[in-house]
DRENDREN-453662 format. One record per residue (C-alpha): residue in three letters; x, y, z. Coordinates in steps of 0.001 Angstrom, whole numbers, padded with zeros to 6 digits, always signed. Each point is the difference from the previous one (the first is absolute). Layout:
<rs>
alaXYZ ...
</rs>
This chain:
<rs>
unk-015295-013142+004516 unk+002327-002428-001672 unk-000100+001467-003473 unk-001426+003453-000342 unk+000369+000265-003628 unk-002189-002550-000908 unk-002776+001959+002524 unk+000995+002951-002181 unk-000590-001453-003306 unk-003512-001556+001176 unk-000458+003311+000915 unk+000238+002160-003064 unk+004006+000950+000149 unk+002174-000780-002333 unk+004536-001022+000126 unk+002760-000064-002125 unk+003445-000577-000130 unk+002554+002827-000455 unk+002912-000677-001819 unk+002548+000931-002046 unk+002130-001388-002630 unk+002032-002956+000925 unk+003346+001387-001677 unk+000097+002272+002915 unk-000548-002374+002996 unk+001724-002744-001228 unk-003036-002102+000923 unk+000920+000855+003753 unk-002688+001645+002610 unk-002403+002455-000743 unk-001627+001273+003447 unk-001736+001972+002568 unk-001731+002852-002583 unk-000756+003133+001403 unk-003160+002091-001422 unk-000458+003489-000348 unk-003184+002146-001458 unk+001294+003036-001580 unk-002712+002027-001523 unk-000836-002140-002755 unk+003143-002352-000337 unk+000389-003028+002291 unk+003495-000308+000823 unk+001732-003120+001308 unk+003571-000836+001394 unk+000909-003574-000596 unk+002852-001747+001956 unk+002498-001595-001880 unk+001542-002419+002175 unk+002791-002259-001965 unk-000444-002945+001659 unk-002945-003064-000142 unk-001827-000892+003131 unk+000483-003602+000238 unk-003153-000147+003099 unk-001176-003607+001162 unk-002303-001081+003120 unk+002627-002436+000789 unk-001245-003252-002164 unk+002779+000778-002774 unk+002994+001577+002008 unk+003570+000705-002358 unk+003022-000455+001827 unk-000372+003838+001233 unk-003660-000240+001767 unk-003179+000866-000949 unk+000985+003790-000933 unk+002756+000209-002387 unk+001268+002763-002057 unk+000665-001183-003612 unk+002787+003152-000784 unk+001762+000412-003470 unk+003138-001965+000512 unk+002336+003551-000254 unk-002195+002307+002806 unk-000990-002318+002534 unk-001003+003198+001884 unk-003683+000810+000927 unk-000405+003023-002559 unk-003128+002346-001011 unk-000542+002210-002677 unk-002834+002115-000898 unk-002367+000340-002709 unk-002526+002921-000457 unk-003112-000978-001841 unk-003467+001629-001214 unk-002935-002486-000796 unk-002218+000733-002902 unk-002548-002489-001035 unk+000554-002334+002954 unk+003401-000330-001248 unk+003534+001374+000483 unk+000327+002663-002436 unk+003178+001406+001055 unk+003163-001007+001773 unk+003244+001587+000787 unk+002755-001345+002564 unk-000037+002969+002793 unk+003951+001664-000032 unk+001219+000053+002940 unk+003902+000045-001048 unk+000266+004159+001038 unk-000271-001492+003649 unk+000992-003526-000003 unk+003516-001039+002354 unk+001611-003226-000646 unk-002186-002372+002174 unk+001517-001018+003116 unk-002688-002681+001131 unk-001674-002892-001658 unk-003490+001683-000744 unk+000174+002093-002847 unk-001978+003117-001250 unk-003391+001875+001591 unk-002187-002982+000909 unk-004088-000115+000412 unk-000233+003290-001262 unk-003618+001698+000529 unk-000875+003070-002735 unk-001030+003070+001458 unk-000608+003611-000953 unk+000194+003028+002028 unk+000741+003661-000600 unk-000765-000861-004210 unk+003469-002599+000681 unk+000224-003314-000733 unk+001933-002513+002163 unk+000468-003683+000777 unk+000345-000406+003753 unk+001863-003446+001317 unk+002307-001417+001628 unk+003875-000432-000724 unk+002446-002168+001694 unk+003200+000614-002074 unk+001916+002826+001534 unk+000927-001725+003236 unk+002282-002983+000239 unk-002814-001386+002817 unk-002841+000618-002331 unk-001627+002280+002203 unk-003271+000947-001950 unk-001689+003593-000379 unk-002904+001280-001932 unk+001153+002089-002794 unk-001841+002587-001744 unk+000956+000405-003885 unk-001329+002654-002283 unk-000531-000968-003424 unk+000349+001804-003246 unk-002057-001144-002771 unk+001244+000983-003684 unk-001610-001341-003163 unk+002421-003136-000303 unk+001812+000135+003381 unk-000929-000150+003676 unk+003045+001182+002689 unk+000406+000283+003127 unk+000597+004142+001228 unk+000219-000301+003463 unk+000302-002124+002798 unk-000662+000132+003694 unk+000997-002911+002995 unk-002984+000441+002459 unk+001647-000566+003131 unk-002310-002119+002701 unk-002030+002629+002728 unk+000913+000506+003528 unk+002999-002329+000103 unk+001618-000961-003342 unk+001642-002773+001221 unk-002206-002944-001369 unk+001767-002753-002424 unk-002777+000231-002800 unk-003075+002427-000838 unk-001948-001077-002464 unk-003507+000187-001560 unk-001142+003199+001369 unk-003498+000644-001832 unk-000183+003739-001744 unk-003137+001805+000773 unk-000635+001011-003254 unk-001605+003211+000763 unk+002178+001485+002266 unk+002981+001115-001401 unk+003154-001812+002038 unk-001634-002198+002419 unk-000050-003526+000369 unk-001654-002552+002545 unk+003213-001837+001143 unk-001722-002824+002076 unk-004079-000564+000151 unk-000091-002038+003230 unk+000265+002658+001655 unk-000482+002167-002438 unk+002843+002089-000350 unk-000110+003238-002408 unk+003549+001217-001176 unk+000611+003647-001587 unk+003216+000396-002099 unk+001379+002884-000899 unk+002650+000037-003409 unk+001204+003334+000669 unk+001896-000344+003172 unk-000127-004381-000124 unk-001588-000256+003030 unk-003606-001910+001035 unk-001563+000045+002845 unk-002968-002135+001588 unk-003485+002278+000324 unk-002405-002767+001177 unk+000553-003201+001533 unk-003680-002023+000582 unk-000691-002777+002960 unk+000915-003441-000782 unk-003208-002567-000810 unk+000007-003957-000047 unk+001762-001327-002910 unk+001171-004116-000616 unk+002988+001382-002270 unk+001948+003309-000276 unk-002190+002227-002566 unk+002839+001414-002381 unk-000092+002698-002651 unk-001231-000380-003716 unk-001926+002185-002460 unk-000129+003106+000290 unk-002448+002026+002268 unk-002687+001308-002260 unk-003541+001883+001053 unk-002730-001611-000699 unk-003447+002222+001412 unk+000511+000786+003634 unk+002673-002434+000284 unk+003840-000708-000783 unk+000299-003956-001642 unk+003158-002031-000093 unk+001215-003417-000615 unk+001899-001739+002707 unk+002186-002858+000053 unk+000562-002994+002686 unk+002686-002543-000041 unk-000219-003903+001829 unk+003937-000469+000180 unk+001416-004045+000755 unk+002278-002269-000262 unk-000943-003587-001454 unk+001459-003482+001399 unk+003677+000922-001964 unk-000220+003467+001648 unk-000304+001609-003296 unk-001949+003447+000066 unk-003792-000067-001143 unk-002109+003131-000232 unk-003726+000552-000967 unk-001575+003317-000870 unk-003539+001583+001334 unk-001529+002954-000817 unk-002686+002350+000937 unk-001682+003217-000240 unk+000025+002451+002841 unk-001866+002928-000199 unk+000688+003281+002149 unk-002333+002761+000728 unk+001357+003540-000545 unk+001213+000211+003468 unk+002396-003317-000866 unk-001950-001692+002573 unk-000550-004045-002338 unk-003696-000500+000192 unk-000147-003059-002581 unk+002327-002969-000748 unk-001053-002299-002621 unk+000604-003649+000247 unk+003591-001266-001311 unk+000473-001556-003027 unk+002000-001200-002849 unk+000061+001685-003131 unk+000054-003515-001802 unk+001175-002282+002535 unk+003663+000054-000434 unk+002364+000077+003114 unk+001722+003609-000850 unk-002363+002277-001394 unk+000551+003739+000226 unk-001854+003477-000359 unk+001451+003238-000626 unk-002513+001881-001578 unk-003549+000826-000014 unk-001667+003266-001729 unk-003576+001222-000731 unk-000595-000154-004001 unk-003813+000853-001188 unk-002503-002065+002461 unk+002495-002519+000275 unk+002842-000970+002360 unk+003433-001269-001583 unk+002509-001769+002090 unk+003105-001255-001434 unk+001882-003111+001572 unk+002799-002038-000687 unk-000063-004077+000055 unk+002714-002090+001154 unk+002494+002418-000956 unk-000617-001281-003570 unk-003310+001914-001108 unk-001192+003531+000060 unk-003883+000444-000178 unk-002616+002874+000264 unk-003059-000627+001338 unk-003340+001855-000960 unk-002583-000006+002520 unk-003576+001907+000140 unk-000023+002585+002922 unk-003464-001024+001599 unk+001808-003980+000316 unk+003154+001679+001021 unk-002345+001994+002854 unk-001386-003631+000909 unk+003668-001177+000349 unk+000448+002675+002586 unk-003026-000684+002056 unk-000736+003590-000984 unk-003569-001354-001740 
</rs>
């Protein structure tokens, strides 16, 4: 499906565009949303990214490639920040930048600040879970857990937790590990196979308490919403990547994605078909949530846009090959 929001729209959903005022961004990146139902309140983390996504098929190539990173001229580093958000009205009603200067270090590597982060709740706390690269001078990446204190005109970070890998924490990057929303602490760390990942913030440890058999895939299927019940069934987004170099040996990269669907025994019974969100080359999903009889999944565009998307649950269902 080469542009699944248009399907949506025929379809009875609904999308718009989350932003925020320019004077904060600078006009640079707003990307990769997160979405979280809270009792009433939709919540939403939106990735600042301070850079533009210059992103070509190769017909109009700058001296750097296809990809380049337009940085302001004084922090050429790769650098997020965080914004909390509630929607009201289809719109962003609130925004604070998320604190995180009780925990931060000076950086030692080039990507900056909690990346990708997914919203989650468990045990009545609130945390963005993602990845950071900045505390090693090799990059080395781990999934962070951050709890979040919400005041009337302030959000802060209160605590912070480096989830090292299971089993042998020697890998060079985790990343994208999908929160199971309702089960406090656990995360599925890889879906082919699935692989289901308990952390524990008391005594920093996780450990791996199911690992599935392997099924045909074309591409690697990587981690992306979160993992959120949906009837008998747990419901995430996945991500695929086509990585290549063009005739200059400049890097090129197109993003799939798809829906898998798990039965409560983490055995995947359903995949959807891939698709674009709205056919650009890096598209990305890190949130999806249950809201009324609808679906929302939030998704970032070219690095440049941040978008929630509203879709009924009986065409979600059909997406899924569940009906």
């Amino acid at each position: 499906m080469n542009n699944l929001v248009k399907k949506v729209l025929e379809n009875g959903g609904n999308i718009i565009p989350l932003i925020i005022p320019s004077e904060f961004t600078n006009g640079t990146g707003l990307t990769n949303p997160s979405i979280l139902v809270d009792g009433d309140k939709i919540l939403v983390n939106l990735r600042h990214v301070q850079y533009t996504l210059y992103h070509t098929n190769g017909k109009f190539e700058n001296r750097w490639g296809p990809l380049s990173y337009l940085n302001p001229e004084n922090d050429i580093t790769l650098r997020t920040t965080n914004y909390y958000c509630e929607i009201l009205d289809n719109k962003v009603a609130r925004y604070n930048k998320v604190d995180t200067s009780a925990f931060d270090i000076e950086p030692v590597w080039e990507f900056i600040g909690l990346e990708d982060a997914r919203l989650v709740k468990w045990n009545n706390k609130l945390y963005l879970s993602g990845v950071r690269r900045d505390v090693k001078p090799n990059g080395e990446g781990r999934m962070e857990l951050s709890e979040l204190e919400i005041g009337f005109d302030y959000v802060k970070e209160i605590s912070r937790f480096r989830i090292p890998a299971p089993i042998d924490n020697k890998s060079y990057c985790e990343k994208n590990w999908m929160p199971i929303l309702d089960i406090p602490y656990h995360y599925i760390k890889w879906t082919n196979p699935t692989e289901v990942v308990k952390v524990n913030p008391i005594d920093k440890t996780s450990k791996q308490i199911y690992l599935g058999e392997p099924y045909y895939s074309k591409r690697d299927i990587r981690g992306g919403s979160q993992v959120i019940p949906i009837e008998d069934y747990y419901i995430a987004i996945t991500h695929e990547v086509n990585l290549w170099k063009n005739k200059n040996k400049n890097k090129m990269a197109r993003y799939y994605h798809r829906i898998v669907v798990w039965d409560k025994q983490w055995n995947v019974i359903k995949t959807s078909d891939e698709f674009s969100f709205m056919t650009g080359m890096i598209e990305f999903s890190c949130g999806m949530a249950k809201y009324k009889e609808n679906i929302l999944i939030t998704f970032g565009y070219e690095d440049n846009a941040a978008y929630l998307l509203t879709i009924p649950k009986e065409y979600f269902l059909k997406l899924c090959k569940l009906n």
